[in-house]
Structure formats: structure tokens, C-alpha cells
C-alpha positions in Angstrom: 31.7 -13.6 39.0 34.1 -16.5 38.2 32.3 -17.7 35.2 31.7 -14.3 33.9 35.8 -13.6 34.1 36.5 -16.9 32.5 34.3 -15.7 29.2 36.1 -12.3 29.4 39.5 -14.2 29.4 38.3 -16.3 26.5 36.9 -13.2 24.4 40.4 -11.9 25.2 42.2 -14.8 23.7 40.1 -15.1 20.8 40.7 -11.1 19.7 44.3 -11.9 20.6 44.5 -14.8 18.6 42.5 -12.9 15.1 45.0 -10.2 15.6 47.8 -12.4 15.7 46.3 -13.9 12.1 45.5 -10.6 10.7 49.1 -9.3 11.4 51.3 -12.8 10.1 48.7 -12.4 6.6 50.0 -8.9 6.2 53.8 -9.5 6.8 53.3 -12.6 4.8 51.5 -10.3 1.8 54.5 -7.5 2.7 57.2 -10.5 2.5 55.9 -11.9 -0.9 56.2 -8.5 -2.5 59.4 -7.9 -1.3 60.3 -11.2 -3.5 58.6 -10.4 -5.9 60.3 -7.0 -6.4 63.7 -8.3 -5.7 63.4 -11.5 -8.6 62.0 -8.2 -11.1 64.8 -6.2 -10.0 67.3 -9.2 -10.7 65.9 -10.0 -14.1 66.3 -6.6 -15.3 69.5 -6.3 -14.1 70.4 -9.7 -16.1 69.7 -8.0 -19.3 
């Protein structure tokens, strides 16, 4: 019973911890296009 709980808690964790990845990957992906659309914005606006 005890060691069975202690690999749920760990499977728990370890799906926590790949969500956690997956979702700072997409805000980082989201916050480098964000830049990137801002410098293109600022260039044209330069000209």
C-alpha cells in the first residue's frame, strides 16, 4: 500500500513536472514572436 502510493506520487510529479516544461517552451516560443513582431514593426516604422 505505502510503496504503491509512493510510485503514484512520483508518476504525479513527473507528469507535473513535463507539463510544467511543455507550457514555459510555448510561452517562451509565444514570447519570442512577440519580439520578433515588435523589432519588424519598429523597422518599418523607421523608414
Amino acid at each position: 500500500m505505502n510503496v504503491s502510493y509512493d510510485i503514484f506520487v512520483q508518476q504525479i510529479q513527473r507528469l507535473d513536472y513535463q507539463i510544467n516544461y511543455c507550457t514555459g517552451l510555448s510561452i517562451g516560443a509565444f514570447v519570442l514572436s512577440l519580439i520578433c513582431v515588435l523589432i519588424l514593426l519598429i523597422r518599418d516604422n523607421r523608414r
